[in-house]
C-alpha positions in Angstrom: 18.1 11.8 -22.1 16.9 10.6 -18.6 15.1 7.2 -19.0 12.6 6.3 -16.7 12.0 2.9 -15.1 8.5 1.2 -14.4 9.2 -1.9 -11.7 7.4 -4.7 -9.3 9.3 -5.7 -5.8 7.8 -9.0 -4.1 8.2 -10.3 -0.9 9.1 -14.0 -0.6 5.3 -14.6 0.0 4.4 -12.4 -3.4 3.2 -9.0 -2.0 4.1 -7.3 -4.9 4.8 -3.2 -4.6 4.6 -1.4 -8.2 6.7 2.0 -8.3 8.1 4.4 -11.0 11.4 6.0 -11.0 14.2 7.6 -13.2 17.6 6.4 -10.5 16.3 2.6 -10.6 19.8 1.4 -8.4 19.1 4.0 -5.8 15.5 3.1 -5.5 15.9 -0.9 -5.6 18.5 -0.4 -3.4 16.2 2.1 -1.0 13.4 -0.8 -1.2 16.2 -3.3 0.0 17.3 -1.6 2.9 13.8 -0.7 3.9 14.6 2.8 4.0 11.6 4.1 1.8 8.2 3.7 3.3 6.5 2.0 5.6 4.8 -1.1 3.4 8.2 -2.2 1.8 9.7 -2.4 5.5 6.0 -3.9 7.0 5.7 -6.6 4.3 9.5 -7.3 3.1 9.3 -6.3 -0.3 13.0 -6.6 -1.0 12.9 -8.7 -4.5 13.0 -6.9 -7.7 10.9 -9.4 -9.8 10.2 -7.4 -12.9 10.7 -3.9 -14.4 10.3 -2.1 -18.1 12.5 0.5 -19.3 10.9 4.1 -20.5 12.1 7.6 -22.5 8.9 9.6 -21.2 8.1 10.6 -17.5 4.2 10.5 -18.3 4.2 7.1 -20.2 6.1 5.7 -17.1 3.9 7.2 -14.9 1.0 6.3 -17.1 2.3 2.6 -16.8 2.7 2.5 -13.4 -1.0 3.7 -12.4 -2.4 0.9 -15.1 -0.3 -1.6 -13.2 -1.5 -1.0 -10.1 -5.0 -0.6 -11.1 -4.6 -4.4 -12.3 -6.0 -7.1 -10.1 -3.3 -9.2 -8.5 -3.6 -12.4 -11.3 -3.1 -9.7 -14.1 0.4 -8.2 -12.3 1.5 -11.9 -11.6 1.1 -12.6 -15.1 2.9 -9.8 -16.0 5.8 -11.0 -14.2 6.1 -14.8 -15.2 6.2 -13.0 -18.6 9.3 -11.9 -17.8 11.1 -13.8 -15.0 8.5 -17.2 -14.8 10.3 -18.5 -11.4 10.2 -15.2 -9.6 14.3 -14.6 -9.2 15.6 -11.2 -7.7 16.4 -9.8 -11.0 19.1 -7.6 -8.8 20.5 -9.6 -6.6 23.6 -10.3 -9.5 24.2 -6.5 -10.6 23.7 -5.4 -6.7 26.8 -7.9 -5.5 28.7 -5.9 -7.8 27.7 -2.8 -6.6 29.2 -1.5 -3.4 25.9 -0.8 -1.0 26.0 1.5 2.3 25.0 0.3 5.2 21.3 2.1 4.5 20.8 0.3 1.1 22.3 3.0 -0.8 25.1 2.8 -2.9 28.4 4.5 -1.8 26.5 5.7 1.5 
């Protein structure tokens, strides 16, 4: 069964960018090399600062819309709830990972 991945990139000023996907390493690693869409590229949103974990395609995409529907305090909280001093929650399983040139693994 495909599991599906709700997450939150921040830039090192906190623009946070909320997404949804079902390959979460291909898409962090997209987001990291700036190769998907222009606001992750315009605003450095490179850090993965917080991300849940779903079975269903329409809870996940369910969760994502209420999440960005959220004013900005209500997201932040969300993600001190799980990572309180804002650490790349990638940057240890991406070292370990061997990324293309473009951000994507093996590429």
């Amino acid at each position: 069964m495909k599991q599906w991945y709700v997450y939150i990139m921040a830039s090192k000023t906190r623009v946070l960018y909320t997404g949804v996907t079902s390959d979460f390493l291909r898409r962090v690693c997209e987001h990291k090399g700036k190769v998907i869409g222009e606001f992750t590229a315009k605003y450095d949103v490179t850090n993965l600062v917080y991300f849940e974990l779903l079975d269903d395609p329409r809870a996940a995409i369910a969760r994502e819309k209420q999440i960005k529907g959220w004013l900005l305090a209500k997201k932040i909280a969300l993600v001190e709830s799980m990572n309180p001093r804002w650490m790349d929650l990638s940057e240890q399983w991406l070292r370990s990972s061997e990324i293309g040139r473009n951000g994507i693994p093996g590429n």
